[in-house]
C-alpha positions, 0 to 999 in steps of 0.5 A: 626276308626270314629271320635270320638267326643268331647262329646265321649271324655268328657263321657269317662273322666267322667266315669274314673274319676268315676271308680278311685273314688271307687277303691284304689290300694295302692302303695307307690309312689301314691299321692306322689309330690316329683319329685325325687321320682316319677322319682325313681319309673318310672324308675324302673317300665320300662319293669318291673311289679309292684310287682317285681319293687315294693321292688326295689323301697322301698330299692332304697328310704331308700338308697338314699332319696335323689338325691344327695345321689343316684349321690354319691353313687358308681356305682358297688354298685348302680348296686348290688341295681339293681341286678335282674331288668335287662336291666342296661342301667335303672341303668346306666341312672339313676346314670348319671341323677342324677349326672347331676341334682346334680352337674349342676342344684343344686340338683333341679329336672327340674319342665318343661316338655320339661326339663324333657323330655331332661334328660337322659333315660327319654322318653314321657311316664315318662316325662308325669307322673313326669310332671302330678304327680308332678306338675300337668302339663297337659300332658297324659301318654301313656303306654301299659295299657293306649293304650289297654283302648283307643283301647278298648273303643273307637274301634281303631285297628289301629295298636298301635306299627306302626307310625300312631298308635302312633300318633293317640293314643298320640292325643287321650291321650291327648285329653281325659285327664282332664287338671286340674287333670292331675295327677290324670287321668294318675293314674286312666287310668293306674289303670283301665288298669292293674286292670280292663280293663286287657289283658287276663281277662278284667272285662267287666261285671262289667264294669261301661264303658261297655255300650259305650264301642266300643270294647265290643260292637262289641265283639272284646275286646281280639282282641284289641290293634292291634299289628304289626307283631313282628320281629324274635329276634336274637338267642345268645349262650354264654358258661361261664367257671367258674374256680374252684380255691378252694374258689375263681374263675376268673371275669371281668368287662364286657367292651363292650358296651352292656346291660351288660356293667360293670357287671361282668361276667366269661370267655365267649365263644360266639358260632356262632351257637346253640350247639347240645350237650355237646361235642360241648361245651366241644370241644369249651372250649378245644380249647379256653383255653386247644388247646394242649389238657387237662392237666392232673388232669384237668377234663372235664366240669360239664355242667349246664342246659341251662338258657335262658334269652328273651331280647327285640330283643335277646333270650339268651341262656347260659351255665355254665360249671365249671373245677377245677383247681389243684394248679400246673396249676393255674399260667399257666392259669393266664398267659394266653392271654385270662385271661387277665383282669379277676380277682380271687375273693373270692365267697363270694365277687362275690354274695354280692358285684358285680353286674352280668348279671341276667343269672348268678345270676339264677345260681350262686342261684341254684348252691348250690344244685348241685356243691361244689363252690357256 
C-alpha cells in the first residue's frame, strides 16, 4: 500500500460527508444522544444484521427504558427477550453492565472512552460509537462495513483479520475521520458500507467516489478486504431427548459455562463423531438411558430432521427425538442418575417463559406440524 497523503484523507472525508448529506436511512437509534440507548442498540447489533436486531432493540427500549430497569429485571426473563439473537454471552453482558452501572456509578453511564471501553462486553468498535454518537468524542469506528470502504477506496489488500491489517485500518480510521463530527462520520461510513459500498453489489456506477476510488480503478472492488484464511470450525453432534410426559416434558438449566450457559435445554446426548443414520441414534439414547433394554410400551424415538446451527468456530448439528413415556415408567425415570437436575415443565411454561438455545427453539417452532406435544 503507498502512502496515503493528508490531502487523500481530507478529499475522502469530504465526499462521505457528502454522500451522507443526501441519503436517510431511518433507524431509531440515529441521531440518538442517550448513551444507554445507544449502548442498547450496539450490543444488540453484534453479529447480527439490522433488520433482525432492529425489533429486538424496539421491545428492549419499551422493556426497559432505563438502565435501572434492564439491571432489575430477572435474568430468565431478560434471556426470553433475547431469544432468537443467540450468542448469550450479549445478554449475559448486557445485564451485568447494567448492574454495574446502576448499583456502582449511580445509574450514570461512563461519559469517557476508556471507561467505556472498560465495561463488560464492550469492545473498540462499540466504545467508539457510544463515545462519537453520544458525546461527540473523536474516536473512528472500525467495523465490517467500515473495513471494506477503507480497502476499497484506498487499494489496501492487506490482510484485514491479520494483526498488521488491523492496525493499519485503526490508524487510517482514525486518520480520516472528521474530529469535529465524529458522530456523524461514523454513521455516514457504516451507512456507505451497508447501502452503497455492499459486499456483492457495490453501487459503483453511481458512486460519487468512483473517480479516486483505488479499487475501482484497478478493478479489484470484489476482490476487497482481503481476509486471511479461515480456520476449519469444529463439528459438535448433540442428540436431545425429549420425553413426552402427557402436557409436560423434562428441562435443565444448562450450567456449563458455554455460550449456552443458563438456558434451558432437554436431556443431551453429545456424540463423539458424525451419526451415519438413525440406528446410531436410537443405539446411543438406548444405552444412555434404556442399557437393560427398552421397556415394554416404551416405543422407539421419533427422530427429527437434522438442525444445524454455524457458530463463529463450531457447526452444530442436532437431533430431536422424542419418546412417550407411559405412567408406569415414569418414576422410574425420574430416578435415574442421569435426570438428575432436570425439571417437568408444562409445554406451555417451556415456549413462553424459558429461554432455550436458538437450535430448540426452530424445533420447538416446527414441531406442531409433525408431533402431537408441541
Amino acid at each position: 500500500m503507498n502512502t496515503i497523503t493528508s490531502k487523500e484523507q481530507h478529499e475522502f472525508r469530504i465526499k462521505i460527508l457528502a454522500w451522507a448529506a443526501t441519503q436517510h436511512r431511518p433507524m431509531p437509534w440515529k441521531g440518538e444522544r442517550d448513551p444507554y440507548k445507544i449502548w442498547l442498540s450496539e450490543i444488540i447489533l453484534q453479529q447480527t444484521r439490522v433488520e433482525q436486531g432492529l425489533p429486538y432493540y424496539e421491545r428492549f427500549v419499551a422493556r426497559y427504558p432505563t438502565i435501572d430497569l434492564l439491571a432489575a429485571a430477572p435474568e430468565d426473563e431478560l434471556f426470553k427477550m433475547w431469544e432468537g439473537l443467540g450468542y448469550y454471552s450479549r445478554a449475559r453482558n448486557l445485564h451485568a453492565t447494567a448492574q454495574y452501572i446502576a448499583q456502582e456509578l449511580g445509574g450514570q453511564f461512563p461519559d469517557t472512552y476508556e471507561a467505556i471501553r472498560a465495561l463488560k462486553g464492550v469492545g473498540d468498535y462499540t466504545a467508539a460509537a457510544i463515545a462519537s454518537f453520544a458525546y461527540g468524542l473523536p474516536y473512528a469506528v472500525l467495523d465490517g462495513n467500515v473495513y471494506r470502504v477503507l480497502a476499497r477506496y484506498f487499494g489496501i489488500d492487506t490482510p484485514s483479520d491479520s494483526n498488521e491489517g488491523k492496525k493499519t485500518f485503526g490508524n487510517l480510521a482514525q486518520a480520516v475521520l472528521a474530529p469535529e463530527q465524529a458522530g456523524v462520520f461514523n454513521q455516514a461510513m457504516m451507512d456507505f458500507g451497508a447501502t452503497h459500498c455492499t459486499p456483492a453489489l457495490p453501487k459503483c456506477a453511481a458512486c460519487m467516489l468512483q473517480s479516486t476510488c483505488a479499487g475501482y480503478a484497478q478493478n479489484k472492488v470484489l476482490q476487497l478486504p482481503v481476509k486471511g484464511k479461515k480456520q476449519p470450525k469444529r463439528g459438535r453432534y448433540f442428540i436431545y431427548v425429549v420425553f413426552e410426559l402427557d402436557t409436560d416434558t423434562l428441562v435443565r438449566k444448562r450450567s456449563e459455562k458455554d455460550i449456552w450457559k443458563n438456558l434451558y435445554e432437554f436431556p443431551l446426548i453429545e456424540l463423539a463423531e458424525n451419526p451415519t443414520d438413525e440406528d446410531q441414534i436410537k443405539a446411543a439414547i438406548l444405552a444412555q438411558f434404556f442399557p437393560e433394554g427398552l421397556p415394554k410400551d416404551v416405543f422407539l424415538p421419533i427422530i427429527s430432521k437434522k438442525y444445524q446451527q454455524t457458530l463463529t468456530h463450531q457447526l452444530v448439528s442436532t437431533w430431536f427425538c422424542t419418546l412417550y413415556l407411559p405412567i408406569d415408567y415414569r418414576a422410574r425415570l425420574l430416578s435415574n442418575p442421569l435426570i438428575s437436575g432436570f425439571q417437568q415443565v408444562h409445554r406451555a411454561q417451556l415456549t413462553e417463559t424459558m429461554a432455550v438455545p436458538r437450535v430448540i427453539a426452530w424445533f420447538l417452532s416446527e414441531k406442531p406440524s409433525v408431533l402431537s406435544l408441541f
